[in-house]
N, CA, C and O atoms as a MOPAC input file, in Angstrom:
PM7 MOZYME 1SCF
protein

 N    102.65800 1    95.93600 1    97.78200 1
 C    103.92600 1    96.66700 1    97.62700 1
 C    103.73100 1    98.15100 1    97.95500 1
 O    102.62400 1    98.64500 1    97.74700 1
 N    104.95700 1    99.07000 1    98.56900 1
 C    104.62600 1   100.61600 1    98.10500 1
 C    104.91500 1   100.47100 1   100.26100 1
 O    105.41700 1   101.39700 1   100.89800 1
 N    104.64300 1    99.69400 1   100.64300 1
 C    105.28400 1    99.73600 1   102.17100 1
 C    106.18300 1   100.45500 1   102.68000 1
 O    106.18400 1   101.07200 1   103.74500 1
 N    106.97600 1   100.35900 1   101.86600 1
 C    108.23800 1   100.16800 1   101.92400 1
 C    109.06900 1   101.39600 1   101.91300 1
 O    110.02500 1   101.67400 1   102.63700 1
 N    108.28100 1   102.38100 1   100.52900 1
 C    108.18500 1   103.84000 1   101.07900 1
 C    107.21000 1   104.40400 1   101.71700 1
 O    107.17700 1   105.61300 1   101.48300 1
 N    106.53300 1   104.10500 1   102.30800 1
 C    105.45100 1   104.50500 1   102.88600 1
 C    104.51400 1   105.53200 1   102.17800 1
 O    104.12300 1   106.58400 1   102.68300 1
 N    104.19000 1   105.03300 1   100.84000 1
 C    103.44500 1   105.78600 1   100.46000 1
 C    101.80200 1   105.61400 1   100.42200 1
 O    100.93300 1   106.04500 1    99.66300 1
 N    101.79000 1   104.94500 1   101.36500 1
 C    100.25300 1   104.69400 1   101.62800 1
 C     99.91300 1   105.75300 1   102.15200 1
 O     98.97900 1   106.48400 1   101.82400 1
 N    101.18300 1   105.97100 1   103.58000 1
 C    100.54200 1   107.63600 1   104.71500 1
 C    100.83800 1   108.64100 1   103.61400 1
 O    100.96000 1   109.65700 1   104.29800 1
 N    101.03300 1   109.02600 1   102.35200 1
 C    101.45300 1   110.31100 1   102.02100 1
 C    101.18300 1   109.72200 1   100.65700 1
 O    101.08300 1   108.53500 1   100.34900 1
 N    101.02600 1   111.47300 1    99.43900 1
 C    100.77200 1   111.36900 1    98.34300 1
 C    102.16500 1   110.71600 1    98.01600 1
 O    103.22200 1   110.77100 1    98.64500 1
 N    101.91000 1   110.21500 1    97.08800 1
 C    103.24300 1   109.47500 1    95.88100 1
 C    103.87300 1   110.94300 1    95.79700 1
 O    105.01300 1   110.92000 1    96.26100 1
 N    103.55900 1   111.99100 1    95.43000 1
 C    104.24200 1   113.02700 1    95.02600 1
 C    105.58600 1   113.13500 1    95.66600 1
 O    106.76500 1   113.18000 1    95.31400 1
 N    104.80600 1   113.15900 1    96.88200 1
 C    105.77000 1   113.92300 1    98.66900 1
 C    106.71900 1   112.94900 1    98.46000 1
 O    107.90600 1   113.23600 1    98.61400 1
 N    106.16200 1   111.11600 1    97.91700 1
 C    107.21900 1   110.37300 1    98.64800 1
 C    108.13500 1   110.99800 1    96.91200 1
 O    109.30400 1   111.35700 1    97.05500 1
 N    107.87000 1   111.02800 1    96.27800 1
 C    109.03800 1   111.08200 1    95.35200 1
 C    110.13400 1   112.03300 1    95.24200 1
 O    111.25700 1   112.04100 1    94.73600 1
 N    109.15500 1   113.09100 1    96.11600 1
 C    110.46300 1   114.24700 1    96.41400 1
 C    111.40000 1   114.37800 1    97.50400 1
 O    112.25500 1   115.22600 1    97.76000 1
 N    110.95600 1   113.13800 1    98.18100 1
 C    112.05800 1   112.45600 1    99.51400 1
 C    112.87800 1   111.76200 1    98.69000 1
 O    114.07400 1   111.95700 1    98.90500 1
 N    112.68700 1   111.22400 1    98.06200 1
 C    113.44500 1   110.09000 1    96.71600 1
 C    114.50100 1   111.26300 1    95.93900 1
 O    114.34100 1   112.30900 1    95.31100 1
 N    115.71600 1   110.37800 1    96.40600 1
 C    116.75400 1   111.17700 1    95.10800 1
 C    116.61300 1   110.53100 1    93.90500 1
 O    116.16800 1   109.39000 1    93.77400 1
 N    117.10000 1   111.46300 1    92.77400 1
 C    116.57800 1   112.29300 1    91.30900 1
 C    116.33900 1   110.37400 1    90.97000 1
 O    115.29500 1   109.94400 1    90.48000 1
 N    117.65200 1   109.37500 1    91.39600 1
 C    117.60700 1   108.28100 1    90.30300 1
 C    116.10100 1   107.30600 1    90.36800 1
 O    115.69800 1   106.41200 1    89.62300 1
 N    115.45500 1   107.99000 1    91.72300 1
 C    114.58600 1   106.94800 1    91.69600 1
 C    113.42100 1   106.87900 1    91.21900 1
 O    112.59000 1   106.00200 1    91.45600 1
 N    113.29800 1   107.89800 1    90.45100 1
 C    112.42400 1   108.73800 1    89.47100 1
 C    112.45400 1   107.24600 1    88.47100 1
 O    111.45500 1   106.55700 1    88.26200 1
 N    113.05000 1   107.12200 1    88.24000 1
 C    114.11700 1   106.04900 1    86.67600 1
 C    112.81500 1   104.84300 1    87.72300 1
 O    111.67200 1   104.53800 1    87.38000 1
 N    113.42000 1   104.50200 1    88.74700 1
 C    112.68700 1   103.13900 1    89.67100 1
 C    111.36200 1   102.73600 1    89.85700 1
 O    110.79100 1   101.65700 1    90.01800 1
 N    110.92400 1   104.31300 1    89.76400 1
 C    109.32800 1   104.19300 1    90.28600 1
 C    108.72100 1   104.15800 1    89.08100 1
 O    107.56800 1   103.72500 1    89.07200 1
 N    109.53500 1   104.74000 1    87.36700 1
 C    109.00700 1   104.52400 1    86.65600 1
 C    108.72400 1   102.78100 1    86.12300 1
 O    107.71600 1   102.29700 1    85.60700 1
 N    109.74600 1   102.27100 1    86.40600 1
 C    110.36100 1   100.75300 1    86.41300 1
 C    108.86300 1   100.13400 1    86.96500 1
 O    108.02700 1    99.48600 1    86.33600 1
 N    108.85500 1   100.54300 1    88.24400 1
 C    107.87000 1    99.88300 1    88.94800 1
 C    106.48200 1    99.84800 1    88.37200 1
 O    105.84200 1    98.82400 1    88.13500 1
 N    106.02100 1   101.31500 1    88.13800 1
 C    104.75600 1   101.30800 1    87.30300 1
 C    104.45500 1   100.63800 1    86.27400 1
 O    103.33200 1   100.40800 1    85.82600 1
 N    105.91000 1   100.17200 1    85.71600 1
 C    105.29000 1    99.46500 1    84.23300 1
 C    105.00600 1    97.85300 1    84.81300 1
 O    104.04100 1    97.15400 1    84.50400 1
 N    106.14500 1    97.47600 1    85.75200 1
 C    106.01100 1    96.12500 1    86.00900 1
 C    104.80300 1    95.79500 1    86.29500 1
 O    104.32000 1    94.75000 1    85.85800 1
 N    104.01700 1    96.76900 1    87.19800 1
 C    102.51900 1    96.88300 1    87.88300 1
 C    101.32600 1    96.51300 1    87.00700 1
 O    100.24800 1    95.95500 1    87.20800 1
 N    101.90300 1    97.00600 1    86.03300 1
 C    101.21900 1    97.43000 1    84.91300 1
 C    100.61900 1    96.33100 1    83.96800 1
 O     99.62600 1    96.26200 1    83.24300 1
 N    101.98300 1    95.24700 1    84.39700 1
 C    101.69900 1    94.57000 1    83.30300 1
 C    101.59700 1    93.11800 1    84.37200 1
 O    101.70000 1    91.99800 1    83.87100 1
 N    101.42700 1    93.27000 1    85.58400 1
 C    101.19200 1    92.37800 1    86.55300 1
 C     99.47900 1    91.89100 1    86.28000 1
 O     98.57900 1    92.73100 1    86.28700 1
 N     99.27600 1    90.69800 1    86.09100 1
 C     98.12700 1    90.11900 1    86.11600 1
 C     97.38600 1    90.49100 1    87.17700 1
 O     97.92900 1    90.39000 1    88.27800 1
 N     95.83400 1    91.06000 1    87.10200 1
 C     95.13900 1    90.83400 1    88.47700 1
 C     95.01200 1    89.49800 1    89.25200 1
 O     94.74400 1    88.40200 1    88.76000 1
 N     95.26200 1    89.79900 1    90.60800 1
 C     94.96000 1    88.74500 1    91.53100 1
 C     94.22400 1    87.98000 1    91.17500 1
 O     93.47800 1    88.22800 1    90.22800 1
 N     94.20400 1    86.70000 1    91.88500 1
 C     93.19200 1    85.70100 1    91.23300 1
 C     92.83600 1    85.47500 1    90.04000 1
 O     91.67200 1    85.10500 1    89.89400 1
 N     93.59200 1    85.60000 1    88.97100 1
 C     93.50600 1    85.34500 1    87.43900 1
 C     94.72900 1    84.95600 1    87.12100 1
 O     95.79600 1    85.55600 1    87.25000 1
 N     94.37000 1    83.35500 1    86.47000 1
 C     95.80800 1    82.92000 1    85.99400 1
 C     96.73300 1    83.70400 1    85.07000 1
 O     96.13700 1    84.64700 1    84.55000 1
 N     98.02500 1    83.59600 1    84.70500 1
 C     98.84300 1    84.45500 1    84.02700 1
 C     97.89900 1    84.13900 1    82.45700 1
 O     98.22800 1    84.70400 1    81.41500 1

């Protein structure tokens, strides 16, 4: 994931300040989901 803003070529920072204010709320969203995403290859 993270393609999509292309934050592979650029710090997360840069991409978040291309990002309007709401997606602040999204990326926090995202981090937790990440977060609590099982590592690969390990059953849930």
């Amino acid at each position: 994931m993270g393609s999509h803003f292309g934050d592979e070529e650029m710090p997360a920072e840069q991409v978040k300040n291309r990002l309007p204010r709401n997606w602040g709320n999204v990326l926090k969203l995202l981090d937790e989901v990440n977060g609590h995403v099982p590592p690969k290859g390990k059953p849930e």
